[in-house]
C-alpha positions as CSV (number, residue, x, y, z in Angstrom):
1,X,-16.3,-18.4,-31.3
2,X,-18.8,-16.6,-28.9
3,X,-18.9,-20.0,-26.7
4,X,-15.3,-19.6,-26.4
5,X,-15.4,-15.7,-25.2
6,X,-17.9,-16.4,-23.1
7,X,-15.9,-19.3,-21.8
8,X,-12.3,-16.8,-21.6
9,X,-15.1,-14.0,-19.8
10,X,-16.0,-16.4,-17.0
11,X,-12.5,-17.4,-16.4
12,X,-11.6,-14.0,-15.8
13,X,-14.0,-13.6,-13.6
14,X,-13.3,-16.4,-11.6
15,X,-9.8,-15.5,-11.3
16,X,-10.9,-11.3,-10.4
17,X,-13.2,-12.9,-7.9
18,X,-10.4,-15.2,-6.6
19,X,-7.8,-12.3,-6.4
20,X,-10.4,-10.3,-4.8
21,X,-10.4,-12.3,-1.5
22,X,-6.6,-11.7,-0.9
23,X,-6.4,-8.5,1.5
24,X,-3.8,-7.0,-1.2
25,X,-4.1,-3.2,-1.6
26,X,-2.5,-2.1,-4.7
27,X,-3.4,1.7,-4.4
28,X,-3.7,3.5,-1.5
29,X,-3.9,6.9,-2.4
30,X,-5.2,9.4,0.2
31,X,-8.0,10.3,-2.4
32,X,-11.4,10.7,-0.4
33,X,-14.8,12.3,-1.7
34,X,-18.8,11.6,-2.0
35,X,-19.1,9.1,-5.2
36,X,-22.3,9.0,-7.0
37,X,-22.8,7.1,-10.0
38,X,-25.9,7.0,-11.8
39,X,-27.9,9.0,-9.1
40,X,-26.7,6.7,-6.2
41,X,-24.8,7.3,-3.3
42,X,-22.3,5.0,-3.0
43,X,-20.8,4.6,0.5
44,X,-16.9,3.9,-0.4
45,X,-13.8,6.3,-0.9
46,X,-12.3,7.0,-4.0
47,X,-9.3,5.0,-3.0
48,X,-11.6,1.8,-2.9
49,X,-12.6,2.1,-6.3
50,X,-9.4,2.7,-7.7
51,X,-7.8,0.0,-5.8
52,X,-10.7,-2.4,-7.3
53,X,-10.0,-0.7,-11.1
54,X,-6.1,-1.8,-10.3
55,X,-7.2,-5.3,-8.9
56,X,-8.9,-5.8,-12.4
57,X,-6.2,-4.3,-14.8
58,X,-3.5,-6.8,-13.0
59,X,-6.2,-9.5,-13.2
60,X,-6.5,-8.7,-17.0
61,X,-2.4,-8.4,-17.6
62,X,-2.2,-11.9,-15.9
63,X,-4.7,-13.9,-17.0
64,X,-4.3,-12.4,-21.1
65,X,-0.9,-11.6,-21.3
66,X,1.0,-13.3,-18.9
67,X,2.7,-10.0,-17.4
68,X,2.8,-10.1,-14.2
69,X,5.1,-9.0,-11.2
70,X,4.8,-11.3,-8.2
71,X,5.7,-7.6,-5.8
72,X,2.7,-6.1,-7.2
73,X,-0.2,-8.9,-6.9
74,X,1.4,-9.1,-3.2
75,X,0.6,-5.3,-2.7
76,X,4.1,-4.4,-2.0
77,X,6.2,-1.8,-3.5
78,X,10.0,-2.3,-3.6
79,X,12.2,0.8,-2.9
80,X,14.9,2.1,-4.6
81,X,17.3,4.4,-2.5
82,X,19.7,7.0,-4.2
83,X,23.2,8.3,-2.4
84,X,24.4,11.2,-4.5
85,X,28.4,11.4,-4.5
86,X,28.4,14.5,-6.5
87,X,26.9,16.7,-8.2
88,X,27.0,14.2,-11.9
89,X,27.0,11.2,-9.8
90,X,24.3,9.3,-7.8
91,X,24.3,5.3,-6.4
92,X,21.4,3.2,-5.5
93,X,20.4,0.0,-4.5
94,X,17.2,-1.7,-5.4
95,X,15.5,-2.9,-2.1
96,X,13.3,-5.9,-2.7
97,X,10.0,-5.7,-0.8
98,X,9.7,-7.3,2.2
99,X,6.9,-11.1,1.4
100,X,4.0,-10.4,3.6
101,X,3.9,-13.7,5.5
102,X,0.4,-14.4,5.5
103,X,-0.7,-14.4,2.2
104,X,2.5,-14.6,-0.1
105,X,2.3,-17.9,-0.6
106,X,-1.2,-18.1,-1.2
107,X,-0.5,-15.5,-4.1
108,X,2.0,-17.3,-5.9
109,X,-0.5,-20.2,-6.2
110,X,-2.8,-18.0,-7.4
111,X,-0.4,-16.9,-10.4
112,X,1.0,-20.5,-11.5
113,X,-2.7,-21.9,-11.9
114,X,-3.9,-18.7,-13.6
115,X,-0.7,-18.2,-15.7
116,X,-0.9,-22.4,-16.3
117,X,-4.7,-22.7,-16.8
118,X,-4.7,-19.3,-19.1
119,X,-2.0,-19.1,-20.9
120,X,-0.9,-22.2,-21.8
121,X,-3.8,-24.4,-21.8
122,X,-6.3,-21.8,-23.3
């Protein structure tokens, strides 16, 4: 049983790692401030480090529980946009987000071997 942890531990990191080297920023808050953890300065914004802690969670929902949305590991956000007609009544449309051309591709890949190797074959 631990071999196997171990085993589903490394895959996840491998796939982290992976989704790491896609330029795909998932937050960017304006958020910005000195960090120091454990007595150490360290030299990145706040933003970074919770654009890595959402990296990881969507890392986690992909590779364990095969949720996933192919908008978000691209770093886009779709739009929604909201016409009121009255005062009870309001319209939208749901505007898809725009694929970024030079790594879209390269990120849907990315989620059919993780989803494949994963979920279905682990």
């Amino acid at each position: 049983c631990r071999f196997f942890v171990t085993f589903l531990a490394m895959n996840y990191v491998t796939a982290l790692l992976t989704y790491f080297s896609f330029p795909v920023e998932l937050y960017n808050g304006g958020k910005t401030g000195e960090i120091r953890m454990f007595g150490w300065h360290m030299d990145m914004s706040i933003a970074e480090l919770e654009n890595i802690w959402a990296q990881m969670v969507s890392m986690f929902r992909l590779a364990f529980s095969g949720d996933f949305d192919l908008t978000q590991l691209d770093g886009e956000k779709p739009g929604v946009i909201l016409h009121r007609n009255n005062d009870t009544e309001l319209e939208g449309d749901i505007l898809d987000a725009p694929n970024n051309e030079h790594w879209h591709h390269g990120i849907c890949v990315f989620y059919v071997v993780i989803t494949f190797w994963m979920n279905l074959c682990l």
